[in-house]
C-alpha positions as CSV (number, residue, x, y, z in Angstrom):
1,X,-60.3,-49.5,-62.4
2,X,-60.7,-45.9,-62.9
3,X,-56.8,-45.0,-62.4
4,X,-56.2,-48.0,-64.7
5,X,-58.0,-46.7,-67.4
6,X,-56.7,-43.0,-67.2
7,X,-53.5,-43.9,-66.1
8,X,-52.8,-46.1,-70.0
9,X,-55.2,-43.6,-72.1
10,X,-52.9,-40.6,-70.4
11,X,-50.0,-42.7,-71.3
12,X,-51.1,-44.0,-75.3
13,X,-52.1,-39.4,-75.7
14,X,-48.6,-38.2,-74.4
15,X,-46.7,-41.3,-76.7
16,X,-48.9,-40.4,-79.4
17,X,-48.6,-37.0,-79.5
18,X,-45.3,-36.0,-77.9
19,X,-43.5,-38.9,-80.5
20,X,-43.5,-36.5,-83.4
21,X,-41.9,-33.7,-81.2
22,X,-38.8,-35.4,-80.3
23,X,-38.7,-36.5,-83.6
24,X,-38.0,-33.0,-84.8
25,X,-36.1,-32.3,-82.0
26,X,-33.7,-35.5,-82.2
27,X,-33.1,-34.6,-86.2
28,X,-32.4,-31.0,-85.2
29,X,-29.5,-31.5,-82.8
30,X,-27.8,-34.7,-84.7
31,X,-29.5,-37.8,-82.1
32,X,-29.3,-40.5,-85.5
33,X,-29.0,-44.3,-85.0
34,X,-25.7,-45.4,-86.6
35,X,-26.0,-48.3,-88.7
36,X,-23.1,-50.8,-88.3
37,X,-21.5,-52.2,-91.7
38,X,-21.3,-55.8,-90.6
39,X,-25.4,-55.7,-90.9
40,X,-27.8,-56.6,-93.2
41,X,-27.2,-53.8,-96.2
42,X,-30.9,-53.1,-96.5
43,X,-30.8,-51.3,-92.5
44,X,-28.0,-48.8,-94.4
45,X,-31.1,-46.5,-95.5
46,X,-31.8,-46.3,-92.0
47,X,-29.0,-44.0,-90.7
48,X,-29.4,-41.1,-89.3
49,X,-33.4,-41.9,-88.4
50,X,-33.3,-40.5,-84.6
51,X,-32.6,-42.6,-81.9
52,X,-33.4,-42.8,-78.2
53,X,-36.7,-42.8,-78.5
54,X,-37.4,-44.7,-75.3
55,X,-37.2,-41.6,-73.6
56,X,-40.8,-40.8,-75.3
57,X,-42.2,-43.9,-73.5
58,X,-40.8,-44.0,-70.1
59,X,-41.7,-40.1,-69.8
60,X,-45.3,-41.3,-70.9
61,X,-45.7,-44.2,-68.8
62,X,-44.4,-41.8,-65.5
63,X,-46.9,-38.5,-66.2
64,X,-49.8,-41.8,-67.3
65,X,-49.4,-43.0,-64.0
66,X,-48.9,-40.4,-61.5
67,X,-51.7,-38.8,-63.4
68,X,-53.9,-41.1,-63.4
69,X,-53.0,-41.6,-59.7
70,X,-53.5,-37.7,-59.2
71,X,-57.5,-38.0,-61.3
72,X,-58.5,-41.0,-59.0
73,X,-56.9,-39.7,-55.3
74,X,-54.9,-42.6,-55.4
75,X,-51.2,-42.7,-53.6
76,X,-48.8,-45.1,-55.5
77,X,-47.5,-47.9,-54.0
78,X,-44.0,-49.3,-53.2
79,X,-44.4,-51.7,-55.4
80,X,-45.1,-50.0,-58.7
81,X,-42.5,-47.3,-57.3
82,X,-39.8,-50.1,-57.4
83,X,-40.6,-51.2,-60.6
84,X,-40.4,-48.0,-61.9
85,X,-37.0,-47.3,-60.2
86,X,-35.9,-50.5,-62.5
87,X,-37.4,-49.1,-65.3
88,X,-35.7,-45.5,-65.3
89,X,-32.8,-46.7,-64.0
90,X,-31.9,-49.3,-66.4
91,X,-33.0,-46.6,-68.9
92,X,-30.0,-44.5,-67.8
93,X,-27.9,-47.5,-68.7
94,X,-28.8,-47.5,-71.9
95,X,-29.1,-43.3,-72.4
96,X,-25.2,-43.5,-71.9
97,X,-24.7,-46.6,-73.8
98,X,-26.8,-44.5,-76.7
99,X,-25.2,-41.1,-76.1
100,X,-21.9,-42.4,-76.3
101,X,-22.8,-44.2,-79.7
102,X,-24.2,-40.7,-81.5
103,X,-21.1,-38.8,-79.8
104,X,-18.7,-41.5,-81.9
105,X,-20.7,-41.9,-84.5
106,X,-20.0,-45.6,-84.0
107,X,-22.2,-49.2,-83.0
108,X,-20.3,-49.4,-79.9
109,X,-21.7,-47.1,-76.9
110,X,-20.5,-48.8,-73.2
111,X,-18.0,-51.4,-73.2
112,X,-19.5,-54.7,-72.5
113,X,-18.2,-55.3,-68.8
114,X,-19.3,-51.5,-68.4
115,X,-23.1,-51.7,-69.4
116,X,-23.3,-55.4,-67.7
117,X,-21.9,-53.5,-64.4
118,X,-24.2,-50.6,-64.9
119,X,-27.6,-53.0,-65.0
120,X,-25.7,-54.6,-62.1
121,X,-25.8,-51.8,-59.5
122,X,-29.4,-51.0,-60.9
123,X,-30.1,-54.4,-60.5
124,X,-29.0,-54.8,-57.0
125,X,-30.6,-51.7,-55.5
126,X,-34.1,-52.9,-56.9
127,X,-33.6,-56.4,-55.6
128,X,-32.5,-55.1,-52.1
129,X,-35.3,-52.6,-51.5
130,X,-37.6,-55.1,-53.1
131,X,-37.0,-57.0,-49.4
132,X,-36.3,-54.7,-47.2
133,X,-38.8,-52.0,-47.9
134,X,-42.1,-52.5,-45.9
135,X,-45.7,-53.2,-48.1
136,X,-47.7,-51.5,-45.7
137,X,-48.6,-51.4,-41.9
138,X,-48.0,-54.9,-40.9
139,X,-43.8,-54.4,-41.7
140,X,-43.5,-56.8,-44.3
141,X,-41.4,-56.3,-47.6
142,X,-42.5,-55.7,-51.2
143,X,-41.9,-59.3,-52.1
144,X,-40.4,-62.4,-49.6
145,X,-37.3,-64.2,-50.7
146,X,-38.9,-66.9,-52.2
147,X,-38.5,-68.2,-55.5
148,X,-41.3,-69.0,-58.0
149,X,-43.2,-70.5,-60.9
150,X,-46.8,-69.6,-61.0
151,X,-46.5,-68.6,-57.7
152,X,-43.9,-69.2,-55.0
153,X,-42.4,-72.2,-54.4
154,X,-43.4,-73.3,-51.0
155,X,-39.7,-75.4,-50.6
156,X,-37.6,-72.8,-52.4
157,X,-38.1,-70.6,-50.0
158,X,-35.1,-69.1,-49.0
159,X,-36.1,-67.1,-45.7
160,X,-34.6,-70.0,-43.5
161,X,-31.5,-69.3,-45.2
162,X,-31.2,-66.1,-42.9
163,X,-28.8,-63.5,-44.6
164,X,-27.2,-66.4,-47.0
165,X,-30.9,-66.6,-48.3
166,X,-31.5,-62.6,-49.1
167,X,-28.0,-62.7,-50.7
168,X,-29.1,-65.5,-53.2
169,X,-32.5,-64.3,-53.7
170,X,-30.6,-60.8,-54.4
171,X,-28.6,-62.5,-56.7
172,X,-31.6,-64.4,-58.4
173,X,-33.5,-61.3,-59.2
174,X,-30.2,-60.2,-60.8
175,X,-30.2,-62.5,-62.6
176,X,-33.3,-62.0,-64.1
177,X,-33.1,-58.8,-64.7
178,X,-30.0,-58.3,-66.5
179,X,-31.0,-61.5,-68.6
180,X,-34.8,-59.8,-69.7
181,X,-32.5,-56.5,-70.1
182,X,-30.1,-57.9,-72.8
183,X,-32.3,-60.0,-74.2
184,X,-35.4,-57.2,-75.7
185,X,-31.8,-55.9,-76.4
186,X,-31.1,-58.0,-78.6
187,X,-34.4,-59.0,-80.1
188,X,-34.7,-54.5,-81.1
189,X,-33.5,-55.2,-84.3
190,X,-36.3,-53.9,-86.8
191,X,-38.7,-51.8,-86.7
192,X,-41.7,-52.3,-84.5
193,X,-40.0,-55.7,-83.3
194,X,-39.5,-55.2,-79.8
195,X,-42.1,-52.4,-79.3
196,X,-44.7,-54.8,-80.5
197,X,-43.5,-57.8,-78.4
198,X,-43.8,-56.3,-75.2
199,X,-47.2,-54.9,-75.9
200,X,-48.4,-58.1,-75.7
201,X,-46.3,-59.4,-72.8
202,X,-47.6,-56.2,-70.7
203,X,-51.6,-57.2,-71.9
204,X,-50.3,-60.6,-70.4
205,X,-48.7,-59.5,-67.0
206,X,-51.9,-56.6,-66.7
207,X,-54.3,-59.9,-67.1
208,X,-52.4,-61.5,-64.6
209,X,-51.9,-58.9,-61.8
210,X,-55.4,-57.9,-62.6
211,X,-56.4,-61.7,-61.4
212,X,-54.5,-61.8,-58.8
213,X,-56.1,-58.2,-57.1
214,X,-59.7,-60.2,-57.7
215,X,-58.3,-63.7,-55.7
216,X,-55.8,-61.7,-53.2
217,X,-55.6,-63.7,-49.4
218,X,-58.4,-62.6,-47.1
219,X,-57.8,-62.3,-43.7
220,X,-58.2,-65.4,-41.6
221,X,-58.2,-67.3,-44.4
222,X,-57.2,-71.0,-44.3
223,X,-53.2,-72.2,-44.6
224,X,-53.9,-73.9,-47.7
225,X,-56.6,-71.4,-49.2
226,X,-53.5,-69.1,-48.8
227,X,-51.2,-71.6,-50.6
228,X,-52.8,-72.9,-53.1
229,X,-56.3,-70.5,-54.2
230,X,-55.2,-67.3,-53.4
231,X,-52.8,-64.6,-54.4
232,X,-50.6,-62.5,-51.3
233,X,-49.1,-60.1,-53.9
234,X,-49.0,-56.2,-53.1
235,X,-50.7,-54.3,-54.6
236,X,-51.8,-55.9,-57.7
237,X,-54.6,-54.1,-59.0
238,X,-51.7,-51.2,-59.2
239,X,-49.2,-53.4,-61.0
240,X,-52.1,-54.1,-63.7
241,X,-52.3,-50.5,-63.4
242,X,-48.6,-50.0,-64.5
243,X,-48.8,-52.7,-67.1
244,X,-51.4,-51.2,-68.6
245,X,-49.8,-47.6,-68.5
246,X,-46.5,-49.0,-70.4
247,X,-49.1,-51.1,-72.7
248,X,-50.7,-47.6,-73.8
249,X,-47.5,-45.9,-73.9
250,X,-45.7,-48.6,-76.1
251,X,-48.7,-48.2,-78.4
252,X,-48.5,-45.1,-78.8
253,X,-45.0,-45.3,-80.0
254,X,-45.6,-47.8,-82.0
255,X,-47.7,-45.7,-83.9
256,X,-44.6,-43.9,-85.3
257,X,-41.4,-46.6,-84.6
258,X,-43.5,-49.4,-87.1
259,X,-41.7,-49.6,-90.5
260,X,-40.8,-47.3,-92.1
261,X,-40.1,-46.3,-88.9
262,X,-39.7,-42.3,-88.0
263,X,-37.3,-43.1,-84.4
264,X,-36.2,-46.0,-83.0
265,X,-36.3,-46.5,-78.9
266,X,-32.3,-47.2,-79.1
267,X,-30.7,-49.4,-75.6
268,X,-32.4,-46.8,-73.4
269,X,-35.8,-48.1,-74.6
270,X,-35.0,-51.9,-75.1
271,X,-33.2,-52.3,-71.4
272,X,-36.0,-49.8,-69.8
273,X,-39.1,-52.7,-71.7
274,X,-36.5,-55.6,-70.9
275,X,-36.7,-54.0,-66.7
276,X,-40.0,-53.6,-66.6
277,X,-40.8,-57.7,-67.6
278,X,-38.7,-58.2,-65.0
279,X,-39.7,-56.1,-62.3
280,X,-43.3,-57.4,-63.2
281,X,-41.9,-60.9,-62.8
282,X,-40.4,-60.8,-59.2
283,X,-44.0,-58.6,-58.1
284,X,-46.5,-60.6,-59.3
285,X,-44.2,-63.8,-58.3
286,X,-44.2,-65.7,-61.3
287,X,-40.1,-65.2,-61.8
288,X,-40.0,-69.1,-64.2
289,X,-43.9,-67.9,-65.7
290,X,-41.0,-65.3,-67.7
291,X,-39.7,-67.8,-69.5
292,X,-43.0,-67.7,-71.6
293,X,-43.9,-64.4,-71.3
294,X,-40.5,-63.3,-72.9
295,X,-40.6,-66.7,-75.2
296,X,-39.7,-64.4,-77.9
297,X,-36.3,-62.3,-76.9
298,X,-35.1,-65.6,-75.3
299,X,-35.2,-67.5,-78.9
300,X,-33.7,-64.5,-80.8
301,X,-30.9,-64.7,-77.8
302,X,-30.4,-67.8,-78.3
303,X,-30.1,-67.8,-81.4
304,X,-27.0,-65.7,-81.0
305,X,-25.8,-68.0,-78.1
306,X,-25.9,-70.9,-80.2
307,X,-24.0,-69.3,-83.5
308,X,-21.3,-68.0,-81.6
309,X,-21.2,-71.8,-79.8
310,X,-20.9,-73.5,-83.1
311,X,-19.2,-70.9,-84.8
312,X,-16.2,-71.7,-82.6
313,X,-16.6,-75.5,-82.0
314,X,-17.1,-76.6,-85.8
315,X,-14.0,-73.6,-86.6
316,X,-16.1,-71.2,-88.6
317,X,-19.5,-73.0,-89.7
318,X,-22.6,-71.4,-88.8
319,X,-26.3,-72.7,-88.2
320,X,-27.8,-69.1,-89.2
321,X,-26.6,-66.8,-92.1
322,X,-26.7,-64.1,-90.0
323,X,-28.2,-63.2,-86.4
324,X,-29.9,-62.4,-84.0
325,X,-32.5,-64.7,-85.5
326,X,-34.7,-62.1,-87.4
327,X,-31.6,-61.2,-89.5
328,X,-31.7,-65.0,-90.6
329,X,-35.0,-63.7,-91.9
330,X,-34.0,-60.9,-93.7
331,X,-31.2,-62.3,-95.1
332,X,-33.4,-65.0,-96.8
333,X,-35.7,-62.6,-98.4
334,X,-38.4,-62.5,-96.2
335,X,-39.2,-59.1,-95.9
336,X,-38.7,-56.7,-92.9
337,X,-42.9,-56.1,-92.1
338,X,-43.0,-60.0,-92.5
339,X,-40.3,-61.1,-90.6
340,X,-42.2,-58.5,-87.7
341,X,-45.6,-59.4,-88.0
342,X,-44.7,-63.2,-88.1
343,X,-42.4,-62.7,-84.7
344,X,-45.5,-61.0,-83.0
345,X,-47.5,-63.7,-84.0
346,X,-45.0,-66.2,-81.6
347,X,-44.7,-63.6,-78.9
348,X,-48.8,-64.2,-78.5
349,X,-48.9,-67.3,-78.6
350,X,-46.1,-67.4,-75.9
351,X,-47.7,-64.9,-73.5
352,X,-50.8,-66.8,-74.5
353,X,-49.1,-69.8,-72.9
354,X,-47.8,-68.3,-70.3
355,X,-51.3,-66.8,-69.3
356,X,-53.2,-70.6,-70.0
357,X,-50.9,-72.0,-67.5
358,X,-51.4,-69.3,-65.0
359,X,-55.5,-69.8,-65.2
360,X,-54.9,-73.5,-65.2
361,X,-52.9,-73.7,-62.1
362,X,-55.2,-71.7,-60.2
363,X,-58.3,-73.6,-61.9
364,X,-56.5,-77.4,-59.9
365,X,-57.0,-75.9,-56.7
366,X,-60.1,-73.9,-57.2
């Protein structure tokens, strides 16, 4: 508990403080956010507010957790390791995506197939060491190729598959992935939106992991104790650790990215947050259980899905006046802090869900 707590106050102090630095330093060598034209009009007064800005929070939550690690002589654990790995190197998917942007001076960074192929290979090396590289002593991986819900699936397991089986569960993380990546992608649209939203889902997975280190599998225990009542997840108390870290670091970015907002985190913040839901998924095995957590970038994503679908079957019409869904918003009147405030509302009440259902399955068999 004591690396917990220093690793997110370590975290929220660095954000905090080291926000307002880069801001200077951003402005002073030309790192702006371009604003493209076929957006709302109002975001026009934006350009030029520094960009990039996840950088701030993925340095914080590494120096939170190693050094909170470091104050409680703790080693970190292949698990949290992994995750990071996602984290920093979806990051450098977006950096280049960013970089190329400011370089232009255009919206476009990456080419579509280009970023998609660049979370890809990130993708794939985290799902491969996720089951190849051993937990601890006993030799067996980080997570087992099973798909879950709650928890895993007893008859998705894919382990019988042999190498057929790692290869789909390889391309299942993937999946997930890449689809949490692009979708906090698309939902960082105003100010504070995404930043705010994943606070909440990381209080969400830090509750979760956190309850799964106090109900983790004692040895000896019995078959269906260790179905049904108990948790086999490594290292859990240190993946509440992490999600607790990125919690205080995302706050203390908030502190300066809420509207008006002085720096935006730019695709190298919003894939980084959209890596770290999913690494936190596939660890704490509750890979559908994202479905809630990330309730609200999957309806601003869809939103998009669907106006492009009946954009071309109806040949033109449109269901929103504009998206992703929060420029529906805007373009209605509400205004920006609204729209905001109003989306993190439905993100907690998803991750609220998400959390309910994940007490309540464990409550039917204990």
């Amino acid at each position: 508990m004591l690396v917990l707590l220093a690793s997110a106050a370590i975290a929220l102090l660095v954000s905090l403080l080291a926000t307002p630095l880069f801001v200077r330093g951003f402005t002073r060598i030309g790192w702006g956010q371009f604003i493209r034209d076929d957006g709302p009009q109002t975001h026009h007064v934006k350009r030029g507010t520094p960009t990039m800005g996840g950088l701030i929070f993925i340095v914080a939550t590494l120096v939170g957790y190693f050094g909170g690690k470091l104050i409680g002589q703790d080693p970190p654990t292949w698990p949290v390791l992994l995750v990071l790995l996602l984290i920093v190197g979806m990051g450098a998917v977006g950096f280049v995506d960013d970089f190329l942007k400011i370089s232009n001076q255009r919206s476009l960074g990456l080419g579509g197939w280009a970023k998609v192929a660049g979370q890809l290979v990130v993708s794939v090396l985290f799902s491969v060491l996720a089951i190849t590289v051993p937990a601890g002593p006993d030799g067996r991986p980080v997570v087992d190729v099973t798909i879950s819900g709650v928890r895993d699936i007893p008859w998705l397991d894919l382990a019988p598959w042999g190498a057929v089986g790692g290869i789909l569960f390889v391309l299942w993380i993937t999946i997930i992935n890449v689809s949490a990546a692009n979708a906090v992608n698309v939902t960082d649209g105003l100010d504070g939106l995404a930043t705010g939203s994943t606070i909440v889902a990381m209080v969400g997975y830090a509750f979760i992991a956190f309850w799964q280190s106090n109900q983790s599998c004692r040895p000896g225990g019995s078959a269906e104790e260790n179905l049904y009542r108990c948790y086999e997840i490594a290292a859990p108390l240190d993946l509440a650790t992490l999600a607790a870290t990125l919690c205080g670091a995302l706050i203390g970015f908030l502190w300066w990215n809420t509207s008006p907002a002085q720096i935006f985190m730019g695709d190298v913040g919003s894939l980084a947050l959209g890596g770290a839901l999913a690494g936190l998924a596939v660890m704490t095995d509750t890979h559908l259980l994202l479905l809630l957590i990330a309730g609200l970038p999957i309806i601003v994503t869809g939103s998009v899905i669907v106006q492009r679908a009946y954009f071309k079957a109806t040949g033109g019409k449109r269901v929103f006046l504009m998206t992703p869904l929060h420029h529906h918003f805007e373009l209605k009147g509400w205004a920006e802090v609204t729209i905001v405030v109003r989306f993190w509302i439905i993100a907690g009440l998803f991750v609220a869900a998400a959390v309910g259902l994940f007490y309540f399955e464990w409550t039917i068999h204990g």
